[in-house]
N, C-alpha and C positions, 0 to 999 in steps of 0.2 A: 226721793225719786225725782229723776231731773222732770221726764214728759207731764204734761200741766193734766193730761189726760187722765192718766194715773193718780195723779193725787184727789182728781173730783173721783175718780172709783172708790180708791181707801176714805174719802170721805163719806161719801153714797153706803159703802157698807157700812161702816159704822152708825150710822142715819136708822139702817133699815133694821141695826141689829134689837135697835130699842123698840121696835112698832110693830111686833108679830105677832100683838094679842088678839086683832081681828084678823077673822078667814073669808075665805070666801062663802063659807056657808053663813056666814053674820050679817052680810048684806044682802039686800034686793037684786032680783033681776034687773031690774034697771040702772044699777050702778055697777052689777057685773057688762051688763052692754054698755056703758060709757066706759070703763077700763076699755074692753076689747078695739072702741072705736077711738080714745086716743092716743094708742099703743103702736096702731097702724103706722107703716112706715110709707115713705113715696118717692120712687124710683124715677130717679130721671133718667129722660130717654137717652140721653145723650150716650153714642154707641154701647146701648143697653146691653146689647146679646154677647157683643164683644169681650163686654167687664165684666160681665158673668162669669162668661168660660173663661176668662183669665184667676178670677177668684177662686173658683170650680176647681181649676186645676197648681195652685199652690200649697206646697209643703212646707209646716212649718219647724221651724229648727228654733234652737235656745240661744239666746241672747241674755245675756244682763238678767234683771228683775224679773223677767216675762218672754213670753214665745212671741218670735218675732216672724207673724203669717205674711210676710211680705215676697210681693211678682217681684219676678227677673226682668219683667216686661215695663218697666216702670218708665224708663227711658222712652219705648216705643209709643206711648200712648199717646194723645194729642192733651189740649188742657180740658176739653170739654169730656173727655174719656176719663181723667183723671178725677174732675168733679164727678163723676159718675162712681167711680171707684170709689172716693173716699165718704160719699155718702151711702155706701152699702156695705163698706170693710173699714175697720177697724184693725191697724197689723198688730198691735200690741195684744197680748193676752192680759184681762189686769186680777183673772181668776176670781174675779166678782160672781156668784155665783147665787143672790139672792134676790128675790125678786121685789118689786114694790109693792112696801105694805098696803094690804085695804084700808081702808078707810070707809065709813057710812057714810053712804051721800054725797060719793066724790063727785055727782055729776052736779050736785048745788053747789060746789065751791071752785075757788077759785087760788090755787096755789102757791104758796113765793118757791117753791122749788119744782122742776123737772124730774120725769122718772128717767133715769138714765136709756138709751137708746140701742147702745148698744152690747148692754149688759156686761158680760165677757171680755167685750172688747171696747180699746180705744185708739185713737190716730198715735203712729209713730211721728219722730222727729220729721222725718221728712213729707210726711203729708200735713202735719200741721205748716211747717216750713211754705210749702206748695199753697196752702190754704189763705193764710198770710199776703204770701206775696202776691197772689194772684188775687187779693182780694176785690178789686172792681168788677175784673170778670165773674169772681164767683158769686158777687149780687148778681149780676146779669142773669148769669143761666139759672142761681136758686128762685128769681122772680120770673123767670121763662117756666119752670118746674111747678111753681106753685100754680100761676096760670094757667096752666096746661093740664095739669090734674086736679086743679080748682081745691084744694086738700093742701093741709102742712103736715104733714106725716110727721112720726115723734123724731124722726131723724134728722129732719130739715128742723125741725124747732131747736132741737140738743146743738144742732150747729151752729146758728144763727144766736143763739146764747151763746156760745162758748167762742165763738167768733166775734162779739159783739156788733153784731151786720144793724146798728142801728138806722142804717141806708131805708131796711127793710120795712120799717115800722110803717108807711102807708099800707102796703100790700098786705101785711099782714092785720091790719086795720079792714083791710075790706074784703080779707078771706074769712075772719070772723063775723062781721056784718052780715053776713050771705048769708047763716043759719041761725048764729051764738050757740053754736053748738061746742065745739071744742077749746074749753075757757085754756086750754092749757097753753091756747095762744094769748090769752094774754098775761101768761104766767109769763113768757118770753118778754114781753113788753117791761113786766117788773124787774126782770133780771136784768136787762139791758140798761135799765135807769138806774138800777144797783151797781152795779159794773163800771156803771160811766159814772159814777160818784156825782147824781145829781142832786145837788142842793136842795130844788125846792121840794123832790120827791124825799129826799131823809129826814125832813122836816115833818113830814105828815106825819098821823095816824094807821096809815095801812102799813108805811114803812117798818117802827114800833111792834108792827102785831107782826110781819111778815120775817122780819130781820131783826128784829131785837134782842137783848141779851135773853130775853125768855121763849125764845122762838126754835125750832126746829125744822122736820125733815113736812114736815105733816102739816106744818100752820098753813093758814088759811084764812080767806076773808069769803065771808057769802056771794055768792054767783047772783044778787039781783039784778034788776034793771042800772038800778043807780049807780053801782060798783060797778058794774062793767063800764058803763057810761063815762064813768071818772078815772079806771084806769083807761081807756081810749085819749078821755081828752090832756090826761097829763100827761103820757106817752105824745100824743102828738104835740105837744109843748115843746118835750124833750126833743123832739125832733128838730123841731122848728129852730129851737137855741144851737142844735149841732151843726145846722147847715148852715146858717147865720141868715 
């Protein structure tokens, strides 16, 4: 599959095809409420009502691999409508159709992988295309978005990984600070030092347990004080070395 999108879905399913021993009735109430709370997505305003009814009202026809849900309106939108678009649609179909395994105690841990965001779907050529080029605007408005709904919705996170928007890593440093409620931002933070093929992060111990050859869909490293602490400060290392 040429779209990069696609290939993290066929990855993803395969992932999840291995971890369906636990259900939701095996956990706690309180790790069914942290799924639910970092699963939430976050709409940016930017001509919200517009993108809507433009998504609302597309038909989708077959293409290649997958159904391709993609507006006629594409051309007309502005870029601020477009980031708004393509953090709410996905045009590709990639027929993923499984959802993320439980896990016990996912609100104590802290993940090297994302649940996919937008299950079903993923960006065609041409929004990844969009996403890319336009990327200094697209920090701008995904840090006007985060600000503004004080929240990283799973959508903005699944982005900002797959974008590798390591721009972002203050902001998402002090949207997690605000509660340390939703570790799954700083699963982002790992992915992004993964991604960006950083040294002193491959070198470590979290690296080994998160990414190693013995690793999977599910690994993880404990959510205490300490671990968060440490993925913060190497995260903003890593930052620090990007921007020089």
């Amino acid at each position: 599959m040429k779209n990069a999108g696609l290939a993290f879905a066929v990855t993803l399913a395969a992932s999840l095809s291995a971890a369906q021993s636990v259900t939701a009735a095996d956990v706690s109430p309180a790790t069914r409420k942290y799924r639910d709370y970092r699963l939430v997505a976050t709409e940016p305003s930017f001509g919200l009502a517009k993108v809507k009814a433009i998504i609302k009202a597309i038909k989708p026809k077959e293409q290649g691999d997958g159904e391709l849900n993609a507006t006629t309106d594409w051309a007309k939108m502005s870029t601020a409508e477009k980031f708004t678009y393509c953090m709410l649609h996905g045009e590709v179909s990639t027929q993923v159709c499984d959802v993320p395994p439980w896990v016990v105690g996912e609100e104590n841990k802290i993940f090297g992988s994302l649940s996919a965001s937008f299950s079903e779907q993923s960006w065609s050529d041409r929004q990844r295309a969009f996403l890319k080029a336009e990327r200094r605007e697209v920090v701008r408005l995904m840090r006007s978005t985060m600000s503004r709904s004080r929240r990283v919705g799973v959508n903005l996170k699944e982005a900002i990984a797959q974008l590798g928007l390591y721009e972002l890593i203050p902001d998402l440093a002090t949207a997690y600070r605000r509660d340390r409620k939703d570790h799954d931002i700083l699963t982002v933070m790992l992915i992004l030092m993964k991604d960006g093929k950083d040294i002193p992060f491959s070198k470590t111990i979290t690296y080994r347990k998160l990414y190693g050859p013995d690793a999977d869909f599910t690994s993880y490293i404990v959510s205490n004080r300490a671990n968060q602490d440490l993925v913060l400060q190497r995260a903003k290392a890593y930052y620090q070395r990007r921007v020089g």
